[in-house]
C-alpha positions, -999 to +999 in steps of 0.1 A: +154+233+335+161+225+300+156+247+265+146+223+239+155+228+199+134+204+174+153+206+144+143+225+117+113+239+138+132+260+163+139+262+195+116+262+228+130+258+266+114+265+304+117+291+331+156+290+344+150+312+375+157+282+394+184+271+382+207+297+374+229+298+408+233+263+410+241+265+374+274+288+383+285+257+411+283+233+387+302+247+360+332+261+383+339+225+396+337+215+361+311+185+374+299+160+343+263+162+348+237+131+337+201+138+331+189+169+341+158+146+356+182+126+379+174+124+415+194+138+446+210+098+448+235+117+420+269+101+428+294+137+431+333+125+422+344+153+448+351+149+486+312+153+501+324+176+530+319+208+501+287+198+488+255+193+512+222+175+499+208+211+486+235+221+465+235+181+448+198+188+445+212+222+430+230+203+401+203+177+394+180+210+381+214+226+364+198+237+330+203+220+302+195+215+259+179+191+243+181+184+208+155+164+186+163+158+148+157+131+121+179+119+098+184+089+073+160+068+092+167+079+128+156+098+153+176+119+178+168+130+211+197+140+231+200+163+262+233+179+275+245+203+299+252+241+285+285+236+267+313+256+284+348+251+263+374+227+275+349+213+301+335+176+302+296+174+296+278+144+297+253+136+263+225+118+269+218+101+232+185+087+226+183+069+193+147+058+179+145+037+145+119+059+127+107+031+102+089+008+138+098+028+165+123+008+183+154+016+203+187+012+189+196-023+206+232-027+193+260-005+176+294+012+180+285+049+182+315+077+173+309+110+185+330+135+174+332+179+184+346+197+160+354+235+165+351+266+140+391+266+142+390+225+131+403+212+161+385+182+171+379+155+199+362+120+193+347+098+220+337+059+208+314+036+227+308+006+215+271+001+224+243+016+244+243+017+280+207+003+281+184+001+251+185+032+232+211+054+252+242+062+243+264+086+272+291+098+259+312+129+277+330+152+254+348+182+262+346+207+233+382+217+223+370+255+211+342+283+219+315+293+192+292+274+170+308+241+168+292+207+149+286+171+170+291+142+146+273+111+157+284+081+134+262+050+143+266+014+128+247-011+140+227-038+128+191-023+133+205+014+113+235+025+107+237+066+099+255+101+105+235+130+119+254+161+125+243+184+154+249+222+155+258+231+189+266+265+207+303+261+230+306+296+259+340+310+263+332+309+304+307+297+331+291+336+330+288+334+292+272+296+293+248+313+320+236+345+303+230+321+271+209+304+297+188+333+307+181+342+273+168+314+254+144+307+284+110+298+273+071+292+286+065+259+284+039+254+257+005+255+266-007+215+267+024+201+266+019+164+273+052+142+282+056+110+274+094+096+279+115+076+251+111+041+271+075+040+272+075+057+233+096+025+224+074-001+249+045+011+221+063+013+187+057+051+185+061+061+151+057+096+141+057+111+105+067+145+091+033+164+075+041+180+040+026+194+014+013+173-015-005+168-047-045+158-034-069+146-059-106+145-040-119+110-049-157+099-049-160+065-028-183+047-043-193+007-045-176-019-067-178-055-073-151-082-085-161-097-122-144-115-150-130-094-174-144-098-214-136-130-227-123-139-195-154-164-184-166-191-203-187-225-202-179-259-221-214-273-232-219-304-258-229-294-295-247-330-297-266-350-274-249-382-266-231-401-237-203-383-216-167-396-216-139-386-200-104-371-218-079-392-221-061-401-193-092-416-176-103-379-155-128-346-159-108-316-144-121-307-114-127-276-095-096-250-090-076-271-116-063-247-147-068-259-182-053-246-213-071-234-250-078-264-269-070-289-240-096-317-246-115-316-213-145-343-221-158-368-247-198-373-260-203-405-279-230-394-304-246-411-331-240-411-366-271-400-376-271-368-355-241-360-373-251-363-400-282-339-398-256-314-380-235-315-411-267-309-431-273-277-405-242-267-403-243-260-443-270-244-448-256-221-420-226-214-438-244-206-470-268-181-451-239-168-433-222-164-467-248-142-484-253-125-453-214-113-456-212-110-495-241-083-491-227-065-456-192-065-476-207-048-508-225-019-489-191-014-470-177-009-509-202+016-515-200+035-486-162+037-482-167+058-516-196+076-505-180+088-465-150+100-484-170+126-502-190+131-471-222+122-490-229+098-459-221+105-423-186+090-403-207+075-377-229+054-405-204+041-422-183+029-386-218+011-385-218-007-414-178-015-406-190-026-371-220-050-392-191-061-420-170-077-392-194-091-374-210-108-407-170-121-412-172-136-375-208-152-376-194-168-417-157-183-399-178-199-370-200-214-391-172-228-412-154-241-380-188-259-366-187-275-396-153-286-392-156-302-354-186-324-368-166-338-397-139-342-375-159-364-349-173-385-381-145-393-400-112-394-373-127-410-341-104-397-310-070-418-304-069-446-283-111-450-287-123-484-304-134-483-340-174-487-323-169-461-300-160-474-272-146-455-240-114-441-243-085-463-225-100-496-233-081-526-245-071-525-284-062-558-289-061-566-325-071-538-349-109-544-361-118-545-395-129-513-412-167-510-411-196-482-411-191-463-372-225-465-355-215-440-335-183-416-332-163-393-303-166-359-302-138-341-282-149-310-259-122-290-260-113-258-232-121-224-257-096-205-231-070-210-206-083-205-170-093-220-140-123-243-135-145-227-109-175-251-114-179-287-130-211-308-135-200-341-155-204-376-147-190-404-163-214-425-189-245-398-183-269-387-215-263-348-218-277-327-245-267-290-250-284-274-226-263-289-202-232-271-192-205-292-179-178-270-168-178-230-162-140-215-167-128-182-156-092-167-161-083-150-135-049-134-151-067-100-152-103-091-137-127-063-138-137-036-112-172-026-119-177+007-100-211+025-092-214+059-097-245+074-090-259+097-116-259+130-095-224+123-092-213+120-127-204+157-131-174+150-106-156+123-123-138+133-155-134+119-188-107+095-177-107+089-142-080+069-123-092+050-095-079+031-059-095+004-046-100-021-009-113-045-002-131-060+025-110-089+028-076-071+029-087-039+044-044-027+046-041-032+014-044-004-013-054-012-051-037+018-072-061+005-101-037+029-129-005+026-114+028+002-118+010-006-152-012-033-137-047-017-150-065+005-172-095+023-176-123+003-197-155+024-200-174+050-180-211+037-189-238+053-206-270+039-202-280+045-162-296+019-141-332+023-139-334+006-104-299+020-084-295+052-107-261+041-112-235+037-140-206+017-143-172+026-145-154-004-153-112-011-150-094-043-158-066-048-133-038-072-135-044-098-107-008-109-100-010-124-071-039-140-075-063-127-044-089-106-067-116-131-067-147-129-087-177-116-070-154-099-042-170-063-030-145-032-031-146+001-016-135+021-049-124+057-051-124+074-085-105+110-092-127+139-101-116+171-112-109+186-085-074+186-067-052+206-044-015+213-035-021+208+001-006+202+038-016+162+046-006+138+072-012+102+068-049+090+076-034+065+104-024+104+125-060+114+129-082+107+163-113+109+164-121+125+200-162+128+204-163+134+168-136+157+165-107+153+142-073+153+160-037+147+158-006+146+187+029+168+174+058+161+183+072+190+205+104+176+215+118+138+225+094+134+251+068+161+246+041+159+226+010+187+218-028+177+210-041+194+180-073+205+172-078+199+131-099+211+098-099+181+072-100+187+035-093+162+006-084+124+015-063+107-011-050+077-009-040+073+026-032+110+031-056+137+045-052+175+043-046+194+072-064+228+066-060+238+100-039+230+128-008+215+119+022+234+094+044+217+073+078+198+085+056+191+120+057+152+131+028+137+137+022+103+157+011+079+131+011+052+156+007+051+193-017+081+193-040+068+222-011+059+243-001+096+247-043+110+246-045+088+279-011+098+292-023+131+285-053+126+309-041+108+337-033+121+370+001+105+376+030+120+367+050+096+350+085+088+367+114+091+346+127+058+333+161+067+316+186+046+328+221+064+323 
């Protein structure tokens, strides 16, 4: 039988009332035992007239420890005999890669037993026997609590774990040691051996206590961020031309600010009555700023002495900039039409012809009937729709090409109304998406977003509001119009035991999770659920903290854990 220790969580073995006399056999003729599940094939190295098949079968169920530990991105599972000083024992080291649950394919592994006086013996192989398994036999040079050093380098890990291990004066010390740290197994105890764990990709994951914040998962929606979205559209009707270089960008091509993306031909005289507009505009515009700008004067004087309130004077500030914006548009409508007049576009004929043609001799100068007017990109972005055909008449109701940068986007969140109470002033937020349902969006962190505005005017139809982030789009796969599955904080959060979300099984709509006993035992749990956070749950009941949970191969071990064979052993040593 064997006592099992799980490092740091203790120490758990079986009934030894069957093993105890062939326990004393074993030791006196200093036999180096292999797995204590070994069959009675077991090869003895002594003359076979002694020993009959009973007392082989004797040493096969000699009791034994196993240890299970992790450490710098390994696991340990290793079984050995009761260590009796200055006598050979056999290890059986199992070595797991935590990180994807493989076995440890390659590697030169140094085990070294040190005493409490110093003295020391080192054993090296230099790889595993078969996938996984390391044997070395060490015979521990003093008695008491001594330290195994296991030095792995490999290509897959490479690590030192260091093993606490108890070393008996005699065979009647080794036994009573035995006797006493003899254990029930644990009620449910499921076993499921190291080669079919590493068949799967087991993976199992220490629960811990953490910092929870209960999120509200609400619905959100993909959108261009302000000022990120805009259409090209012709100021003048007239006849469309492409840029030079003879082509309209098409869809998914970026353009740059200012990049001249199309050409109208328009006539003089519309021009000229757009000039005439276009004044009178600026003149409107100019008294409409002159007066804004005077009661902004008056006010600044009057707020200061708090004869008016803050708020109405930040509203005539609000009005004064806008009345600057509406006056420098004006002016700069003003300026594309007097441009398009007077300096027609290079490389266009002094009539207007299309760009590109031949020049041939320069023309003499004459009245233009017509002239160019250049359509230029107002922002850098991507084209995501374009509608222009070479030589049609638009007019400017027509919009020709729809451009969207999509450096940085918007998540518009809905929050329902009954909700709002939950989600504080400020709330950070996660997001997936339907498309890349792995992935998780921390909307705040690494810089990459902020928060823009929790609305204030409610939807009269969903009884929502919007909570609205931009968030850097780096990579490029936020696409406008996308769904997302958002999660805003709220208030309330908790320093609490949680396990990944990936450890919980649902079984008939009950919440449960498989711990790791020992190597090749594991224990179904039964579990409260609190607070889910970002890929973490907490674990109110059911599970304490340091416990390793299986993240990934969970099913595996619920149907070993209700099938009717007994699984054979599979360690090849």
């Amino acid at each position: 039988m064997t006592s099992r220790r799980l490092i740091p969580l203790g120490r758990r073995g079986g009934s030894l009332i069957a093993a105890l006399g062939a326990f004393m056999l074993t030791l006196g003729c200093g036999h180096e035992h292999d797995h204590a599940h070994e069959s009675a094939e077991h090869a003895h190295p002594h003359d076979s007239a002694g020993h009959d098949e009973g007392s082989q079968l004797a040493e096969a169920e000699a009791p034994t420890e196993s240890v299970t530990l992790a450490s710098g991105g390994l696991e340990l599972f290793m079984e050995h005999p009761y260590l009796v000083v200055g006598q050979g024992a056999k290890f059986n080291v199992h070595l797991t890669v935590l990180a994807d649950g493989m076995p440890i394919r390659a590697g030169t592994l140094t085990a070294t037993a040190k005493g409490p006086g110093g003295k020391s013996v080192t054993v090296v192989q230099e790889g595993p026997k078969t996938p996984g398994i390391y044997g070395p036999t060490i015979a521990f040079p003093e008695a008491g609590t001594s330290e195994l050093s296991l030095v792995l380098e490999g290509p897959q890990a490479s690590g030192t774990i260091r093993v606490p291990v108890a070393v008996y004066p005699s065979p009647a010390a080794a036994l009573k040691a035995a006797s006493e740290n003899a254990e029930e197994e644990p009620e449910g105890a499921i076993t499921f051996l190291k080669e079919q764990a590493w068949k799967i990709g087991l993976i199992t994951e220490p629960a811990g206590k953490r910092l929870l914040v209960e999120r509200l998962i609400v619905p959100g929606e993909i959108t261009p961020a302000a000022g990120a979205k805009a259409v090209v559209t012709p100021p003048l009707a007239g006849r469309l031309l492409p840029p030079p270089g003879g082509a309209f960008p098409r869809v998914g091509q970026r353009v740059e600010p200012g990049q001249v993306v199309a050409i109208v031909q328009v006539l003089q005289s519309d021009l000229g009555e757009k000039l005439r507009e276009a004044e009178i505009e600026i003149r409107k515009a100019k008294i409409e700023l002159d007066h804004t700008r005077a009661v902004y004067e008056r006010q600044k004087t009057l707020v200061a002495s708090d004869a008016i309130s803050r708020r109405q004077f930040d509203e005539t500030e609000r009005a004064l900039r806008t009345a600057e914006a509406e006056y420098q548009g004006r002016l700069e409508a003003k300026r594309i039409y007097e441009e398009s007049r007077l300096t027609p576009l290079a490389g266009t004929t002094s009539r207007g012809g299309d760009p590109g043609a031949s020049a041939g001799a320069a023309a003499p100068a004459e009245p233009l009937p017509s002239s160019l007017l250049p359509l230029r990109a107002p922002i850098a972005g991507t084209v995501t729709s374009a509608a222009a055909t070479q030589g049609e008449y638009v007019d400017p109701e027509h919009t020709l090409f729809t451009l969207i940068d999509l450096g940085r986007v918007w998540v518009e969140a809905k929050v329902s109304e009954f909700d709002l109470e939950r989600v504080e002033q400020a709330p950070g937020a996660s997001l997936t998406l339907a498309a890349y349902p792995d992935r998780l969006y921390d909307i705040l962190g690494d810089g990459r977003g902020r928060l823009i505005d929790v609305g204030s005017v409610v939807d009269v139809a969903t009884r929502t509001l919007p909570v609205r982030y931009e968030l850097e789009n780096r990579e490029g796969v936020l696409r406008v119009g996308m769904f997302a599955e958002v999660a805003i904080q709220t208030s309330r959060r908790e320093e609490a035991v949680a396990v990944p979300e990936t450890a919980i099984v649902d079984e008939d709509g009950r919440p449960t999770a498989y711990v790791l006993l020992d190597g090749e035992h594991f224990q179904r749990r039964d579990l409260e659920l609190g607070i889910r956070d970002s890929g973490f749950v907490e674990v109110r009941r059911g599970i304490e903290p340091g416990e390793r949970v299986v993240t990934r191969g969970a099913y595996a071990i619920r149907l070993a854990s209700v099938s009717s064979v007994i699984p054979a052993h599979g360690h090849a040593h």
